[in-house]
C-alpha atoms as a printed R data frame, in Angstrom:
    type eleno elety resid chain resno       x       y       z
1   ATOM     1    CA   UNK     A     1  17.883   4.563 -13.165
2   ATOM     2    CA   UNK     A     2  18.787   8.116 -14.897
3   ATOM     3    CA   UNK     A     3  19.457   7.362 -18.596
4   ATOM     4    CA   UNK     A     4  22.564   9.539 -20.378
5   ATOM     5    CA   UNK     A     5  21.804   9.320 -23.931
6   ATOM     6    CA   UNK     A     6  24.291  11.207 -26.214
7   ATOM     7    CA   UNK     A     7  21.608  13.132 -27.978
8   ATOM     8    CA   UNK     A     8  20.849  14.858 -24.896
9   ATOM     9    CA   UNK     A     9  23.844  16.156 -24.982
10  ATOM    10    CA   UNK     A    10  23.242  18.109 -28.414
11  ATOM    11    CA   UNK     A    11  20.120  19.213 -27.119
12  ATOM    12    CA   UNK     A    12  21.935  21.225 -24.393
13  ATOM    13    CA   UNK     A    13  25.173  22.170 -26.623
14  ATOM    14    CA   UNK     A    14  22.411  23.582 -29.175
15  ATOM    15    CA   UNK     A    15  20.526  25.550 -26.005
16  ATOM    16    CA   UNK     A    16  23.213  26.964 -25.216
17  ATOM    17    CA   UNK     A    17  24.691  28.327 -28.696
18  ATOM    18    CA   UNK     A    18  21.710  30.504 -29.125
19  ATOM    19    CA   UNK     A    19  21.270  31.569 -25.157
20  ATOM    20    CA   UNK     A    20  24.733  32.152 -24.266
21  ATOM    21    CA   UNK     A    21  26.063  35.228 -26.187
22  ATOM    22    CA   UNK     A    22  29.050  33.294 -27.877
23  ATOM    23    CA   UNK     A    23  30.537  34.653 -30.565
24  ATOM    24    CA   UNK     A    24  29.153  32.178 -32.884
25  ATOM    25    CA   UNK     A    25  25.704  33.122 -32.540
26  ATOM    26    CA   UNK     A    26  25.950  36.680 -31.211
27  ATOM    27    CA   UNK     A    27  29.266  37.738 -32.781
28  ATOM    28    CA   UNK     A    28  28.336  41.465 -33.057
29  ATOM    29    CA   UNK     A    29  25.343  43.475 -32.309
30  ATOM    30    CA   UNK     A    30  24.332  43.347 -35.760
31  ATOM    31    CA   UNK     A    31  23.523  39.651 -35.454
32  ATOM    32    CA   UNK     A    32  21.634  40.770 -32.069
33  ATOM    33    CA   UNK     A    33  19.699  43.317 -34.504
34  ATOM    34    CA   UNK     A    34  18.998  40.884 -36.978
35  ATOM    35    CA   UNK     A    35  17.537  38.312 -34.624
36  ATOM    36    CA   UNK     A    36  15.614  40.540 -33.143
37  ATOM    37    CA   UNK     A    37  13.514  41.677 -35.880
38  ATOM    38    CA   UNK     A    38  13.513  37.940 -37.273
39  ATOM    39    CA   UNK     A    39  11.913  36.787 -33.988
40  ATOM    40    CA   UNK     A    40   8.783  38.884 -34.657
41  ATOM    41    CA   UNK     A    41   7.762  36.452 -37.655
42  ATOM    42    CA   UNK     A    42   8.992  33.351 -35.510
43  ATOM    43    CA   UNK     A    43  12.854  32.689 -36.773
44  ATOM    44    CA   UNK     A    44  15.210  32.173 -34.294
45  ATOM    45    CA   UNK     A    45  18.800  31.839 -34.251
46  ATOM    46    CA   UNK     A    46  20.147  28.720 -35.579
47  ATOM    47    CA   UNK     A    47  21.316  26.106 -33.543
48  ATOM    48    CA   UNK     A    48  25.306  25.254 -34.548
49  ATOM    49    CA   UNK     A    49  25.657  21.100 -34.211
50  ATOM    50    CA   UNK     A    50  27.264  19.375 -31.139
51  ATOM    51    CA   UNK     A    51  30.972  20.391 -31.693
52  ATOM    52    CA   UNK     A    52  32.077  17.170 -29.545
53  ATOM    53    CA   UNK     A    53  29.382  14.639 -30.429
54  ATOM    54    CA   UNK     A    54  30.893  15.526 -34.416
55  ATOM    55    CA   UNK     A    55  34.632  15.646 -33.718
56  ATOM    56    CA   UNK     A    56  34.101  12.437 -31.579
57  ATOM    57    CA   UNK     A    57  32.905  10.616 -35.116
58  ATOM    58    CA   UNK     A    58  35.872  12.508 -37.191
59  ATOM    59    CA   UNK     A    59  37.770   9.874 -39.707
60  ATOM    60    CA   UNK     A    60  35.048   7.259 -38.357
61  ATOM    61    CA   UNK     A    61  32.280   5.382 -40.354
62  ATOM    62    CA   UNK     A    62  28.634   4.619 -39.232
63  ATOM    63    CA   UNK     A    63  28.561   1.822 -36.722
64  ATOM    64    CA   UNK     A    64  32.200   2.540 -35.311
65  ATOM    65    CA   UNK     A    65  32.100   2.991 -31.451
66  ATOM    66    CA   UNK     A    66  32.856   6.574 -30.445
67  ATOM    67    CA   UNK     A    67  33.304   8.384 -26.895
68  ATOM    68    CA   UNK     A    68  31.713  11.962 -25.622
69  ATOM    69    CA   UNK     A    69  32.689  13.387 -22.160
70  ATOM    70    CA   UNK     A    70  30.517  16.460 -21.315
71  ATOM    71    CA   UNK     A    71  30.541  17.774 -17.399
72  ATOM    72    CA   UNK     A    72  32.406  15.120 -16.266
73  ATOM    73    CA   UNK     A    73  30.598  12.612 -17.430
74  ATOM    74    CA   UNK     A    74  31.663  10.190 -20.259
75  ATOM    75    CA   UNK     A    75  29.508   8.175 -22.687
76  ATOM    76    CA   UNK     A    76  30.065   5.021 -25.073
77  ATOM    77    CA   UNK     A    77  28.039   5.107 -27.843
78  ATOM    78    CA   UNK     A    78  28.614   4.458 -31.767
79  ATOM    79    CA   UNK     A    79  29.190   6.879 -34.432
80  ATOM    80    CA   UNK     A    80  25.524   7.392 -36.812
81  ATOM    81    CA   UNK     A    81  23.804   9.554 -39.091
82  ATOM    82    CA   UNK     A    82  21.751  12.355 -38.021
83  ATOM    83    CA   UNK     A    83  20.371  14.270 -40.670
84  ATOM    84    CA   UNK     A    84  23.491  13.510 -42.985
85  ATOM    85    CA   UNK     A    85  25.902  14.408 -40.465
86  ATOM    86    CA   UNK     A    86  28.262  11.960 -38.907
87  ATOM    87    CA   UNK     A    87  28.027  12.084 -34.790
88  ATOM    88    CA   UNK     A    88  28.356   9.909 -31.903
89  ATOM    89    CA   UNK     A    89  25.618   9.050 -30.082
90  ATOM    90    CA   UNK     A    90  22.868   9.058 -33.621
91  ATOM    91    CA   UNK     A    91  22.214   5.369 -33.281
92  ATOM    92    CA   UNK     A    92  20.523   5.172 -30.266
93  ATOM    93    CA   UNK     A    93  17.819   2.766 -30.029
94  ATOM    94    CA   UNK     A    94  13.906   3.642 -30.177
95  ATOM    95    CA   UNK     A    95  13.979   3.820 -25.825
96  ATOM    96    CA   UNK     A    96  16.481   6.656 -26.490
97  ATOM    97    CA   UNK     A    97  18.805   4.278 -24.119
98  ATOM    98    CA   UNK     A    98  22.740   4.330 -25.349
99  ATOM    99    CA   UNK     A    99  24.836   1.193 -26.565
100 ATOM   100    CA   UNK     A   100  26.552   1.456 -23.073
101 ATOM   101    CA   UNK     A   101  23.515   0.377 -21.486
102 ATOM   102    CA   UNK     A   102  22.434  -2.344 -24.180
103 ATOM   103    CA   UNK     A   103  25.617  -3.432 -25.385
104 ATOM   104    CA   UNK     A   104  26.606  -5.212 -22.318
105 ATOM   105    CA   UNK     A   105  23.336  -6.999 -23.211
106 ATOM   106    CA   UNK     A   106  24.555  -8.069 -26.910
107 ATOM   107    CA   UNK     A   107  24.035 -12.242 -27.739
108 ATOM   108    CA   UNK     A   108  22.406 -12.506 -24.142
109 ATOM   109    CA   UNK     A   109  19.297 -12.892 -22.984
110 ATOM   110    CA   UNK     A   110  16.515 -11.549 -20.423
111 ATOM   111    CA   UNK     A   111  17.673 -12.298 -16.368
112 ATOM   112    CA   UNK     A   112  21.598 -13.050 -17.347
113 ATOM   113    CA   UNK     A   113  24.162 -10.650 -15.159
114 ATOM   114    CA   UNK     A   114  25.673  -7.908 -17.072
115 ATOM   115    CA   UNK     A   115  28.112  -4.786 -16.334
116 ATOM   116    CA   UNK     A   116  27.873  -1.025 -17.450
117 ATOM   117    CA   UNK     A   117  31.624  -0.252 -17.094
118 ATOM   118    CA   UNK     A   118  31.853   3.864 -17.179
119 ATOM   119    CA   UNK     A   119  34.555   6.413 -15.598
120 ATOM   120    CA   UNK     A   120  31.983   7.718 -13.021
121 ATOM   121    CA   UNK     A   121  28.981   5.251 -13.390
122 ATOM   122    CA   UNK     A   122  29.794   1.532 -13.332
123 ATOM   123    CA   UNK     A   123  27.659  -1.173 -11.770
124 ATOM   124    CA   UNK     A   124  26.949  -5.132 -12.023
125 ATOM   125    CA   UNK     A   125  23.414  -5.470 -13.233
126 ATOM   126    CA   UNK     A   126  20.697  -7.605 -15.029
127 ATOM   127    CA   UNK     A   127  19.576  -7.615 -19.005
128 ATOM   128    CA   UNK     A   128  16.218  -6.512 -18.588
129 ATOM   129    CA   UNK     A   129  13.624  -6.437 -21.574
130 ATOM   130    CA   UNK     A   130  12.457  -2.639 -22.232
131 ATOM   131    CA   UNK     A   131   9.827  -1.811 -24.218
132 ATOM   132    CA   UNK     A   132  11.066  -1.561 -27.878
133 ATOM   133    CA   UNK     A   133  11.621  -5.473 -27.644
134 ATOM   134    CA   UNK     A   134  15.541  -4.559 -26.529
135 ATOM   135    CA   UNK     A   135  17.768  -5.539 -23.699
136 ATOM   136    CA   UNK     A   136  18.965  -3.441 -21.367
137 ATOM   137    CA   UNK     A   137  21.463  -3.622 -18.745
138 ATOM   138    CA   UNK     A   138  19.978  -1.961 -15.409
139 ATOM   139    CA   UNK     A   139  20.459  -2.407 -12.123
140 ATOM   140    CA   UNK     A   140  19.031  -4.774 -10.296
141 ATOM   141    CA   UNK     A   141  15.456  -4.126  -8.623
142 ATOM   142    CA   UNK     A   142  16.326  -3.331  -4.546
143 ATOM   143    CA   UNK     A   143  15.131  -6.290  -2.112
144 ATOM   144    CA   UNK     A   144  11.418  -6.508  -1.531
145 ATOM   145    CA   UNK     A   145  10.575  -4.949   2.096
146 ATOM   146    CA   UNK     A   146  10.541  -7.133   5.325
147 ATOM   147    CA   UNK     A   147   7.043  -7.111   4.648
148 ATOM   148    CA   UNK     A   148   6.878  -8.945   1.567
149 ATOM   149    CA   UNK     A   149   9.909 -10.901   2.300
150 ATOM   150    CA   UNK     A   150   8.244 -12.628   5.271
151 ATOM   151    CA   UNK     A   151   5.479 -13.822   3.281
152 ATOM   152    CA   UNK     A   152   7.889 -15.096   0.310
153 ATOM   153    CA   UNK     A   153   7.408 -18.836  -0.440
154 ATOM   154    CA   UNK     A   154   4.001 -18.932   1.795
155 ATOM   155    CA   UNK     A   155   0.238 -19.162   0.727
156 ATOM   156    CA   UNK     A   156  -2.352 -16.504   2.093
157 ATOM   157    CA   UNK     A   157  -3.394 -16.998   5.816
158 ATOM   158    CA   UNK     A   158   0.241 -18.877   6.458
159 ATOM   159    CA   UNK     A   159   1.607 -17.386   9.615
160 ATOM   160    CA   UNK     A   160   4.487 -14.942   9.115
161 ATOM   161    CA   UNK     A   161   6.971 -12.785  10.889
162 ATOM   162    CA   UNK     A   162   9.394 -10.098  10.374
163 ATOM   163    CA   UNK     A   163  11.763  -7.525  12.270
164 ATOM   164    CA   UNK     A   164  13.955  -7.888  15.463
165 ATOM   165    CA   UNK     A   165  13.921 -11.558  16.416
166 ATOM   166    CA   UNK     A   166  13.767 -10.727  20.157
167 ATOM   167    CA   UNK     A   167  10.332  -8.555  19.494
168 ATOM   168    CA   UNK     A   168   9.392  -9.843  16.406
169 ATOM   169    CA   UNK     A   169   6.187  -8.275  13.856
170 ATOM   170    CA   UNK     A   170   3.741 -11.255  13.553
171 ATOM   171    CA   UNK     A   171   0.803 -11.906  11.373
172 ATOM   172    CA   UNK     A   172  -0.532 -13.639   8.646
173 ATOM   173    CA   UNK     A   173   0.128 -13.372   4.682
174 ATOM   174    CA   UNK     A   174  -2.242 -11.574   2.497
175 ATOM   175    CA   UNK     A   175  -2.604 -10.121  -0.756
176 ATOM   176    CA   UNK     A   176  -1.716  -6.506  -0.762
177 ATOM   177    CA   UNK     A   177  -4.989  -4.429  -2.541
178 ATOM   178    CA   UNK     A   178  -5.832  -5.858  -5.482
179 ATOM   179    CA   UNK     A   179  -2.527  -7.286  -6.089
180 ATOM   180    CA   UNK     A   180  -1.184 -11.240  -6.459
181 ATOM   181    CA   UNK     A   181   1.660  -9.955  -4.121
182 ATOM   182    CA   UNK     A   182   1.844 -11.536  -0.646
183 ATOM   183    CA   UNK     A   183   2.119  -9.200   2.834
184 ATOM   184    CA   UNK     A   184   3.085  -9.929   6.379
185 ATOM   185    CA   UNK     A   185   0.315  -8.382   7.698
186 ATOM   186    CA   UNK     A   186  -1.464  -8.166  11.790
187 ATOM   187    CA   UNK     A   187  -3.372 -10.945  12.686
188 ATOM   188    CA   UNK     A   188  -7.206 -10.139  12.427
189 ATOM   189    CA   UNK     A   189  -8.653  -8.995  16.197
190 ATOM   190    CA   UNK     A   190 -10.628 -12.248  17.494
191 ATOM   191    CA   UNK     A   191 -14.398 -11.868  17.063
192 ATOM   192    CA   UNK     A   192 -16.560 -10.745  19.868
193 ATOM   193    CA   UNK     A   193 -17.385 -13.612  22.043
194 ATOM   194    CA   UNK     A   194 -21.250 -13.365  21.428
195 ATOM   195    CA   UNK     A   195 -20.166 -13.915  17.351
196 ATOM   196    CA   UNK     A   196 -17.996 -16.338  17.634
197 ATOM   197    CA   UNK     A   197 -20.658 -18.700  19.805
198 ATOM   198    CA   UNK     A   198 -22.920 -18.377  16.810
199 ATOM   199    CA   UNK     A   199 -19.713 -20.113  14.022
200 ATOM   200    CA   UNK     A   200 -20.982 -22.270  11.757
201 ATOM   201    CA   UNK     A   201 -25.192 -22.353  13.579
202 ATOM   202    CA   UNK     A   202 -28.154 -20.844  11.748
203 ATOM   203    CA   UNK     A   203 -30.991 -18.417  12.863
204 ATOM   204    CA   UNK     A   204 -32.052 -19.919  15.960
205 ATOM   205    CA   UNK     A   205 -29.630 -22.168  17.086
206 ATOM   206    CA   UNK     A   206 -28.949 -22.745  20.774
207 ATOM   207    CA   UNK     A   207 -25.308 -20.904  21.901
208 ATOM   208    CA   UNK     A   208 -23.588 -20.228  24.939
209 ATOM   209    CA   UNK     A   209 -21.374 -17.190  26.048
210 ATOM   210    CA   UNK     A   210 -19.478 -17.226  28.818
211 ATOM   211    CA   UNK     A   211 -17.930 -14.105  30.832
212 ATOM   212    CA   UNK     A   212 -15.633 -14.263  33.692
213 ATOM   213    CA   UNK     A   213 -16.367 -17.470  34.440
214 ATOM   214    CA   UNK     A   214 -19.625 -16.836  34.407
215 ATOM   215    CA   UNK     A   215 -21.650 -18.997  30.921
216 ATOM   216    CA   UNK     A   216 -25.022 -17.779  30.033
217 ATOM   217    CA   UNK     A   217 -27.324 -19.308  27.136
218 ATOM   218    CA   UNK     A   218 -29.141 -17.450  24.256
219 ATOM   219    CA   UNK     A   219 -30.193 -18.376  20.570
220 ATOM   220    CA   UNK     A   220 -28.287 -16.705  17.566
221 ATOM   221    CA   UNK     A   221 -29.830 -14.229  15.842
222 ATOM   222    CA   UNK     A   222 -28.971 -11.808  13.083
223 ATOM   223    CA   UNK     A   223 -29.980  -8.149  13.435
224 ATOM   224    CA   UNK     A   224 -30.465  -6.553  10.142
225 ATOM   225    CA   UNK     A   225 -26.732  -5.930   8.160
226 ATOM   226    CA   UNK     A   226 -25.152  -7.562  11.039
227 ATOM   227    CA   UNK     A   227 -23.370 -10.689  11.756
228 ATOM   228    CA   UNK     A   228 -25.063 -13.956  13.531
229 ATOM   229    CA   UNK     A   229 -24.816 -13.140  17.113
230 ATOM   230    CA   UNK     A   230 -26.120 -14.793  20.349
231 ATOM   231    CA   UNK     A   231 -28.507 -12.963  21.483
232 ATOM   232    CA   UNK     A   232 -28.589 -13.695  25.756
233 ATOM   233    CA   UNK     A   233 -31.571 -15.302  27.252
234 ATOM   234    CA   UNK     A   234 -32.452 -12.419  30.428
235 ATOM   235    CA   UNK     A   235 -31.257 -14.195  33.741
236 ATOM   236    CA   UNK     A   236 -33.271 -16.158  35.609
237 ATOM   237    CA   UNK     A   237 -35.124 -14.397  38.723
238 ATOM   238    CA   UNK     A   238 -33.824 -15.030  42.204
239 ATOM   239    CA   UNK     A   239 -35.090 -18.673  43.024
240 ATOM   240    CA   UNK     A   240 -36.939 -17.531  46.316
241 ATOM   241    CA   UNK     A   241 -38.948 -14.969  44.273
242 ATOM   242    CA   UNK     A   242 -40.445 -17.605  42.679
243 ATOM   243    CA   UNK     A   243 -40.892 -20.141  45.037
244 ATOM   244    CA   UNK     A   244 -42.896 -17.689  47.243
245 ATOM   245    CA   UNK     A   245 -45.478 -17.336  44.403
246 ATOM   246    CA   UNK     A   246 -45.806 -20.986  44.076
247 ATOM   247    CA   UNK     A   247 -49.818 -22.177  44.356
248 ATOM   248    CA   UNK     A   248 -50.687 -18.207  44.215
249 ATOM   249    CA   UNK     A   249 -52.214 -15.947  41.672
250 ATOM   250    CA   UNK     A   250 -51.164 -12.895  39.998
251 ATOM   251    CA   UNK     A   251 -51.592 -10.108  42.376
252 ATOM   252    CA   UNK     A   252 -51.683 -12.538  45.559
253 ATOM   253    CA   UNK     A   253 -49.355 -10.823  48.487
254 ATOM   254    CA   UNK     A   254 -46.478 -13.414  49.082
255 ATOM   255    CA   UNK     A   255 -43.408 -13.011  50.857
256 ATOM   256    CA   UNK     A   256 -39.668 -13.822  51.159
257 ATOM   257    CA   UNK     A   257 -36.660 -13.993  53.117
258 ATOM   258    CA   UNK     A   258 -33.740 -11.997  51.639
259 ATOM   259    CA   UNK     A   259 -30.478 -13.087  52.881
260 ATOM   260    CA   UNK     A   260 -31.764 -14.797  56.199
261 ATOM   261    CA   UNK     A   261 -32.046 -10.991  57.681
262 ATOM   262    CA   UNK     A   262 -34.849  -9.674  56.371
263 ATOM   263    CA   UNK     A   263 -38.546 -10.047  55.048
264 ATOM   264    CA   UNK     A   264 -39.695  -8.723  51.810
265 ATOM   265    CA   UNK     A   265 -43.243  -8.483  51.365
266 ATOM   266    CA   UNK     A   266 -44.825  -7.887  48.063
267 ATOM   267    CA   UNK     A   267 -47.304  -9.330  45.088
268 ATOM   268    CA   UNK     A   268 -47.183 -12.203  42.735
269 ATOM   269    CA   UNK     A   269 -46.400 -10.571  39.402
270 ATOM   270    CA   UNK     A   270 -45.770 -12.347  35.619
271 ATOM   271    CA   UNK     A   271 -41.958 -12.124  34.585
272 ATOM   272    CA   UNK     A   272 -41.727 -11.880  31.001
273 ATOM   273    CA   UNK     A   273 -41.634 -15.770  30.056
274 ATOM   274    CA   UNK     A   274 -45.226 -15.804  32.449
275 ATOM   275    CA   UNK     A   275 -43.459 -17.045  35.468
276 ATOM   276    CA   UNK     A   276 -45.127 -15.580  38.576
277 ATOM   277    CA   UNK     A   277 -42.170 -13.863  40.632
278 ATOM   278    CA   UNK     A   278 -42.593 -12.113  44.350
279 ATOM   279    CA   UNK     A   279 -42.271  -8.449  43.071
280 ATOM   280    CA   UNK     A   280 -41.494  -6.164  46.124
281 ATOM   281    CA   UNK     A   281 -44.161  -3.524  47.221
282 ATOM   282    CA   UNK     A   282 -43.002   0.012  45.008
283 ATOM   283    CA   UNK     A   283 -41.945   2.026  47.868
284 ATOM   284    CA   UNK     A   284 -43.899   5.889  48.378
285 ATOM   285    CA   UNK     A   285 -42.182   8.516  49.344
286 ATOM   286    CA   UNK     A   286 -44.506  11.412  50.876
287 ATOM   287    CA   UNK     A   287 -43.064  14.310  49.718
288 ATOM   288    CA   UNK     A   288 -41.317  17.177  52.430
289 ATOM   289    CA   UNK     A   289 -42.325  20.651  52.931
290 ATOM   290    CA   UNK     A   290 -44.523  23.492  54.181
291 ATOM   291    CA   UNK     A   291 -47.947  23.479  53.323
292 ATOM   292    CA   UNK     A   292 -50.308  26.737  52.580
């Protein structure tokens, strides 16, 4: 909220008493003369007091409550001292906030409701503490975001929701940084399938993964700086591969039928677990072309 403590109004009455050519300051262009050779050893004119901020405390003691309208705008404050002189607007507190924002808060205390009651700035708002140890009446703080106010009366991970009830934002509460302060925020992405078959097993562990209906085994492993995973046994060979190796040797010729049509002929080779598989013959293809 903008503060509109009396004394800044002096400041600018003062300003403008040795800027604007008035003829107080700059009656006659002698006092222009005179200034001007003054400002080469650093004097200035001197600032006349705050006409309205004195007349306002005129036939008034310290402590009376006194009124200043500058521009339109119209302050409460209370008649004090300011280097001997009499003005309204002196006693303001240590915040530099005016009685018309703490004096609503007189004999209450921090949280009650309060009103600052002005001719162009009034509103219903809340003695706050400010840092001098004072009360204050400000407005009162704007409505936490949707965000926040999902997640309001919840504990983190609790299931939250916010927006347009027909299309609703969904997620889950969380702090927000490194703050105690709830959020509404998108439910994590589900883990990779090959992750989440290794939940709660150690190095080793059987696991299964299964894709499009399709469920393969493997053991879980961890790579280095990466999650457990389950790492996918390789697929069995075709069943007829091996059974045409069966009672042969490594490099023995065997054979098989592939798809009742046709005949593959080839040699009993080691897969990589040592099972002896019927590896077609590699197929040469003499190359094309003219000769010398």
């Amino acid at each position: 909220m903008s503060r509109i403590p009396v004394a800044l109004f002096a400041a600018g009455l003062a300003l403008s008493a040795c800027t604007s050519g008035s003829s107080s300051t700059f009656a006659t262009s002698a006092d222009a003369a005179v200034l001007a050779q003054l400002a080469a050893v650093g004097v200035s004119c001197t600032p006349e007091l705050p006409r309205p901020a004195v007349e306002a405390c005129a036939g008034k003691a310290a402590g009376d409550a006194c009124t200043v309208t500058r521009e339109g705008m119209t302050v409460t404050a209370k008649c004090g001292s300011d280097d001997g002189v009499l003005m309204c607007g002196a006693d303001e507190d240590a915040e530099g906030l005016p009685p018309a924002l703490t004096d609503p808060c007189a004999g209450k205390v921090a949280a009650d409701a309060c009103t600052v009651a002005g001719d162009e700035h009034s509103f219903d708002g809340v003695c706050t503490a400010v840092h001098s140890g004072s009360l204050a009446c400000l407005p009162p703080p704007p409505p936490p975001p949707p965000p926040v106010a999902a997640c309001s009366g919840k504990q983190t991970g609790d299931a939250c929701s916010f927006g347009d009830p027909a299309s609703p934002h969904t997620g889950n509460c969380y702090p927000a940084c490194k703050h105690d302060t709830l959020v509404c925020l998108p439910a994590p992405p589900p883990e990779p399938p090959r992750v989440a078959a290794c939940d709660g097993k150690m190095v080793d562990d059987a696991c299964m993964v299964t894709f499009e209906d399709r469920t393969r085994s493997g053991t879980c492993q961890q790579p280095s700086g990466s999650a457990l995973i389950c790492v996918l046994a390789p697929p069995a060979p075709p069943k007829v591969t091996v059974d045409a190796c069966v009672a042969h040797a490594a490099g023995d010729a065997c054979s098989f039928t592939w798809e009742d049509d046709d005949t593959v002929n080839g040699a009993c080779t080691p897969a990589a677990d040592g099972t002896l598989v019927c590896a077609p013959a590699c197929q040469h293809h003499s190359g094309q072309g003219g000769g010398d």
